[in-house]
C-alpha positions as CSV (number, residue, x, y, z in Angstrom):
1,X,-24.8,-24.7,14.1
2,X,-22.4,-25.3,17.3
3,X,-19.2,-23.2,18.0
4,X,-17.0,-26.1,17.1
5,X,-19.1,-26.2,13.6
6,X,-18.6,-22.6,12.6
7,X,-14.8,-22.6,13.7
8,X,-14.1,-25.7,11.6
9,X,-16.2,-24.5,9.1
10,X,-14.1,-20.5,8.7
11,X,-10.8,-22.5,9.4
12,X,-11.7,-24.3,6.1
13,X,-12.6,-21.4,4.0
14,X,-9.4,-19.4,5.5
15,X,-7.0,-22.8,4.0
16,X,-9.1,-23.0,0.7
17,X,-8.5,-19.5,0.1
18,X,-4.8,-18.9,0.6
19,X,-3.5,-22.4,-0.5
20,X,-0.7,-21.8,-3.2
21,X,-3.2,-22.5,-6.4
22,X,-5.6,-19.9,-5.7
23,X,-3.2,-17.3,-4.9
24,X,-1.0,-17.9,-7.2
25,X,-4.4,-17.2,-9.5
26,X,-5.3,-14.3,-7.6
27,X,-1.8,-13.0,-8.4
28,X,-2.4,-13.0,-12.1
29,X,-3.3,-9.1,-11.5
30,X,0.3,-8.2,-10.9
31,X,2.5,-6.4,-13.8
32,X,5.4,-8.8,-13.4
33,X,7.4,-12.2,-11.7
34,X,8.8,-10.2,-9.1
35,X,5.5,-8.3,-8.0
36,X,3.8,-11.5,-8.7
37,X,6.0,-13.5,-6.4
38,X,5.7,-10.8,-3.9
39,X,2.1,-11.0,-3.9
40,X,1.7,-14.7,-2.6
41,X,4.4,-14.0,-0.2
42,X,2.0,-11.3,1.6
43,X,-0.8,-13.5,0.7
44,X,1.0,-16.2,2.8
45,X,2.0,-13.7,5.7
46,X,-1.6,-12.4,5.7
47,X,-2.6,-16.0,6.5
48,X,-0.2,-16.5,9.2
49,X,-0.8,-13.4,10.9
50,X,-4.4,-13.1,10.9
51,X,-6.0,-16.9,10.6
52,X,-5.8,-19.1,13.3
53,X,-4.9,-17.1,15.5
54,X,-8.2,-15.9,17.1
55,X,-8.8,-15.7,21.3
56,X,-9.5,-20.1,21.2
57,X,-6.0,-20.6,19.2
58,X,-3.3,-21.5,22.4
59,X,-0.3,-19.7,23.2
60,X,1.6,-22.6,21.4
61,X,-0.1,-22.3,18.4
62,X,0.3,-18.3,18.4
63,X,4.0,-18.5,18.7
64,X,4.7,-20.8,15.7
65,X,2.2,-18.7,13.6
66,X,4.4,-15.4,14.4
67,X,7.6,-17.0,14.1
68,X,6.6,-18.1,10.5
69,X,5.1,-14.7,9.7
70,X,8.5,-12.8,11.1
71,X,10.4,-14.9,8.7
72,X,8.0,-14.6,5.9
73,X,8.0,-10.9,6.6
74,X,11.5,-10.8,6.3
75,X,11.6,-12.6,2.8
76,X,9.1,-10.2,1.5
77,X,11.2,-7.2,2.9
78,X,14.0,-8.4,0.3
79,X,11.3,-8.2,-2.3
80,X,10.7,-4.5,-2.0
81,X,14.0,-3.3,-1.3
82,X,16.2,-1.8,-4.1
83,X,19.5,-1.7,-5.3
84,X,21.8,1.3,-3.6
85,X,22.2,4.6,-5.1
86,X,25.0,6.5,-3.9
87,X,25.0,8.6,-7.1
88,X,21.2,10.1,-6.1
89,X,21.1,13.2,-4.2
90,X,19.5,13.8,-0.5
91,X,16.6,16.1,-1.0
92,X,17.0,19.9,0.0
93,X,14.8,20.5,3.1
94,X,13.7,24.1,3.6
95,X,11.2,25.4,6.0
96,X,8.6,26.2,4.3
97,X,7.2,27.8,7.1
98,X,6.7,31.6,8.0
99,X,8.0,32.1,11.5
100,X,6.0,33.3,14.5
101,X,3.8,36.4,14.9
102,X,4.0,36.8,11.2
103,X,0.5,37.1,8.8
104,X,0.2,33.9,6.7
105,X,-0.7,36.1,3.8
106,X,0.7,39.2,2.5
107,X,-1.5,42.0,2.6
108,X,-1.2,44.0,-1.1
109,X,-2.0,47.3,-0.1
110,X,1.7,47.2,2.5
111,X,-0.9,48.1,5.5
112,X,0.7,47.3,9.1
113,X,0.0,43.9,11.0
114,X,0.0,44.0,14.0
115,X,-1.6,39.8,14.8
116,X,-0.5,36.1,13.1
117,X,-4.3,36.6,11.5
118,X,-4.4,38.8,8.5
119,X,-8.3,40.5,7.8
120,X,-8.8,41.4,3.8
121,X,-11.0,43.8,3.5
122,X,-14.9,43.3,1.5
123,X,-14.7,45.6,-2.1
């Protein structure tokens, strides 16, 4: 099989799979219109960005491909984003941490610690 052959050949397995019928198919697994909808979106991004688009594909041809993706892209970002919430509360941040030169673990018996590395004893 030549070069030409076996590029032909995955460019037309690449189209078969991710026409509109068979994704919108494939998107039967979602739970509803939205996600479904989302689905062959991505589907259709994934295309663009990876298919066609190998080291042989020209610069031309690489430049329409990502134009179409970054607009795709941009329609699925609308997709996933949500309604604002100005009634929802930022999240407390505390530092969790325990600051330096201090053991990781309290010792039970109150003995002195004089290192970051705390040694419990065998019983």
């Amino acid at each position: 099989m030549s070069t030409d052959e076996i590029r032909e050949r995955t460019q037309k397995v690449w189209d078969k799979f991710y026409t509109w019928g068979p994704i919108w198919k494939r998107s039967s697994c979602t739970p509803n219109l939205r996600a479904r909808i989302a689905f062959v979106f991505l589907s259709k991004l994934y295309r663009q960005m990876y298919a066609g688009t190998g080291i042989s594909t020209d610069s031309a041809r690489r430049k329409k491909s990502k134009a179409w993706a970054r607009w795709t892209a941009h329609q699925c970002k609308k997709l996933f984003q949500a309604r604002p919430m100005p009634e929802l509360p930022s999240p407390a941040w505390e530092n969790r941490h325990s600051p330096v030169g201090q053991p990781a673990f309290a010792v039970g018996d109150g003995a002195e610690v004089s290192g970051p590395f705390v040694v419990f004893p065998k019983n």
